[in-house]
Every structure is written in C-alpha cells, then in structure tokens.
C-alpha angles and dihedrals in degrees: 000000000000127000139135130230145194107258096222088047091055100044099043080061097043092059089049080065106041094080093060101046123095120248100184107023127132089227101078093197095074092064089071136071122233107229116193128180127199134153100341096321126102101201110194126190139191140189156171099185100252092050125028135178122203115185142161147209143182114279146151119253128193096168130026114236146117129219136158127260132195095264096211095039092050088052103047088043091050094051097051084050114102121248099278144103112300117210118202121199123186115213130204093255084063087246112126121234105217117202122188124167094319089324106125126197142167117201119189114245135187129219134284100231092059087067122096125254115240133211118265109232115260123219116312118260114191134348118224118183098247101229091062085057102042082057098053082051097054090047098055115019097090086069100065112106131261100212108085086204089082102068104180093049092053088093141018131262113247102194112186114189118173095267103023148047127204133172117188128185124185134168092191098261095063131012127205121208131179117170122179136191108245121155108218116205105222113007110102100175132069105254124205127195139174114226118201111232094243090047091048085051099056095037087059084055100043084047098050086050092060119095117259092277100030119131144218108227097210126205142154134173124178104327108350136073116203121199115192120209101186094274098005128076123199109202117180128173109243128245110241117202136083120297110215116253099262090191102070090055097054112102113271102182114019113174106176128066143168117175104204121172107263091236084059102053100033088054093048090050104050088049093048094041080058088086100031128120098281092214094048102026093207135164140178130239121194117185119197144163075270095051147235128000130188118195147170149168140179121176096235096055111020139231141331130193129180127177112202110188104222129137114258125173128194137044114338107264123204101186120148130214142184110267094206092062089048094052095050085053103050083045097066090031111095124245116283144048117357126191121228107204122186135163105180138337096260092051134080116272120225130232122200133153109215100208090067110073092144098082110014104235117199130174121190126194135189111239118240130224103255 
C-alpha cells in the first residue's frame, strides 16, 4: 500500500472516526484503523465491534493495499503536519512509513487480517433528510437510561410508519417523545428499531454535519442497522428486546395547566436547584390562583423560594419533581411558550412546548414525594 493525501482531506475524515474507537479495550486491534487504498480513494474504518464508521476521501495512490494504523497517534500526528501533501508507505513489518514535507515517521501497525469483517449494507429502506432527524435525536436522547442493567433503555425507539416518524427514550422516571409528519416513498408498513445510545450519538453528529438537504439513507437486516451519509456508513449492532409500551404511560386527562416561557422557567429553576438535595435533586412546585412557586430545601445548604405571576385555574396543586429531569428537558425544547400540564400529585406531569408543533414534542416525568 502507497499512496499520498491532502492533509486537511484526511483529517477532516479522521476526526469522523475518532468518536467509535476504542480508547481503553483488551482487543488491540480495535485501537487501529484499517486504511485501504484502491483506485484514487483512501477508505478508512473503525470499530468497536457493536458501532463502526466507514468513511473516504480523495487520495493518490501509487500501490493498492490496505494496512492498520494507531488511530490516536495518527490524529494527533496528523493534526501537528503542515498543510501539505502526506505520503503513507506500508512496510513489510506492517508499520507505515509517513512523509510530510521532509518530516519522517514510522508508526507501528498491525495486520489486516487481525481486523474485523463488517456487514455489507443490505437494500435501502427509507431516506430521511438528515437535519429532521438530528433534530429527533437531540429531543429525546437525554432520556435513555444510564444503568446498563436495563437493556432495552440503553437506546431510543425510531418507529417509521408511510406518513410519520417518531423517536422515544425513556429511562423509566421521564420519557421523551418527538413525532413528526414525513411521507416515505416506498415504504407501506410501520418499522421499529432499537438505537444504541453511542450510535445515536454519532449519527447526531454525522446528520448535523449534512447540508440542509442532505439524507440518511436507513437500512437493517437481522442484527445490524446501517445509516449512509453520502461517503460515510454508520453500522451499529441493534438492541433486541422489548421495548415498553410508551403509550399507556402519556397523559390521557390532564386538568391543570400553567404555560410559562421556557427561559423563564429554565432560569427559575437553575437558581432554585442550587439548593436542592443534591442526591435527589427535588424540588417542589405549588400552583395557585396567584401562580406558579418553585422551592427547595436540603439541610446542608438551606431554602429557596421563587413566585412566578402566571395565570393558573383550577384546585391548588404541591407535587415535587426532579429538577435535573426538568433541566435536560428545557435544554433540547425551543425557545417560547411551554405548557405545564398536571393532574394530581401522585400522577406523571407533562411537558409540551407549544411553538413546536412540527414535531410534538412531549416530555413526561414521574412526580417525587416532597
């Protein structure tokens, strides 16, 4: 394998790979990239054997080949280079010789053949512009559980049905939920897939990285889902399991609302979580004919108390909530109006900002004892 390559090309695709390997693993293997040249492209891959990239750019090349390359150390090599031309060599020892400029250096490699095959992506099922789901991701992925005891939680659901698109996250005390109208040509059946958290993550990144009109081409066969950006492939292993019935637990009969601005509410609540217990996080809101109050309280750091004037109808209503949940919630909501929605303090509050009606956003989240 020798070929040469345009520093800013090949960085620009090394840091599309940097978010899949594997910094700390037992397989060292999985701490390289496979680079392969062939014709005038430079295809390089990483894994960590439940998520891979694959990804291209332009290069010269003056002999076919592939090898494997520290992926850190090539990084932060590339990024020191000047901005010229970078030549790779592979020598029989399967280290690469890199030349820039009249910079040598010689980077130990491993073999090919140690790599992992990866699946060849199947027939395309769907396309969906990239941006509309980049921005389903960024709604709801805060939601996905931490314990990786709970399988199933450890992603979101991505349901495609011919006219719609929904992605929902829940870690059992808040759901998320954004659903979207999208006509797919194509496909005639509702599709339900399981996304692993980290692949969720990259393919955020890969998406808010498309142009404007850019699209995901989407496909899965037994045990894999493949997500196309144009040059560069996301395959991640899915997540198998059942996923729990998110529509029993949405708010049928609400009966208590106050609709406060989110920069309102977001800015109350940082100051009052402050003093908060910082375990539980909670915090109490009353709602009144006077409107709305935050409060909170912990023994090791004291009280806090906020009014908020906003018009509020109905039975006074005490129900606490942890402000945490709340915060990661008001982060990913646009800006405007946001509906508080309650029905009593043993029963889920809703969550809905009312200037998106796009893609009907709703956020439920399991009261606290207060």
């Amino acid at each position: 394998m020798e070929f040469s390559v345009k520093k800013f090309d090949l960085l620009e695709e090394l840091e599309t790979t940097q978010g899949v390997v594997e910094r700390k693993t037992t397989i060292p293997i999985l701490s390289n990239l496979l680079c392969e040249a062939k014709g005038n492209r430079l295809t390089i891959t990483a894994t960590d054997l439940e998520l891979s990239v694959r990804t291209s750019c332009e290069a010269k090349v003056k002999k076919d080949g592939a090898g494997t390359i520290p992926a850190k150390k090539l990084l932060e090599l590339v990024r020191l280079l000047p901005n010229e031309e970078i030549r790779f060599k592979l020598l029989e020892n399967h280290w690469v010789h890199i030349t820039c400029d009249r910079k040598n250096y010689k980077l130990v490699g491993m073999s090919k053949d140690n790599f992992p095959a990866l699946p060849s992506f199947p027939h395309t099922l769907v396309k969906i512009p990239a941006k509309l789901l980049a921005g389903l991701i960024g709604k709801t992925t805060f939601a996905i559980s931490q314990e990786e005891s709970r399988y199933t939680l450890n992603g979101a659901l991505l349901v495609l049905k011919p006219a719609s698109l929904t992605m929902v996250a829940t870690d059992g005390h808040r759901l998320a939920i954004a659903e979207t109208d999208h006509k797919f040509e194509g496909l005639s059946t509702e599709t339900r897939v399981l996304i692993p958290k980290k692949a969720m993550n990259e393919v955020q990144r890969l998406a808010s990285q498309s142009d404007d009109d850019g699209v995901v081409e989407f496909a899965q066969d037994e045990s894999h889902l493949f997500f196309q950006f144009g040059r560069r492939l996301l395959t991640c292993r899915k997540l198998t399991g059942q996923f729990p019935n998110y529509e029993a637990v949405l708010p049928r009969d609400v009966n208590k609302a106050v609709v406060i601005e989110r920069g309102e509410l977001q800015d109350a609540l940082r100051r009052v979580s402050q003093l908060a217990d910082q375990r539980s996080h909670a915090v109490k809101f009353v709602l009144a004919s006077e409107g709305l109050e935050i409060s909170s309280s912990s023994p090791e750091y004291g009280e806090a108390k906020e009014a908020i004037d906003k018009e509020f109808k109905g039975d006074p209503i005490a129900i606490g909530f942890n402000a945490q949940y709340l915060l990661d919630f008001l982060a990913a909501a646009p800006d405007g109006p946001i509906s508080f929605e309650l029905k009593d303090e043993q029963s889920a509050g809703q969550l809905r900002p009312l200037g998106d009606e796009n893609s009907r956003y709703r956020y439920v989240v399991m009261p606290m004892r207060i």
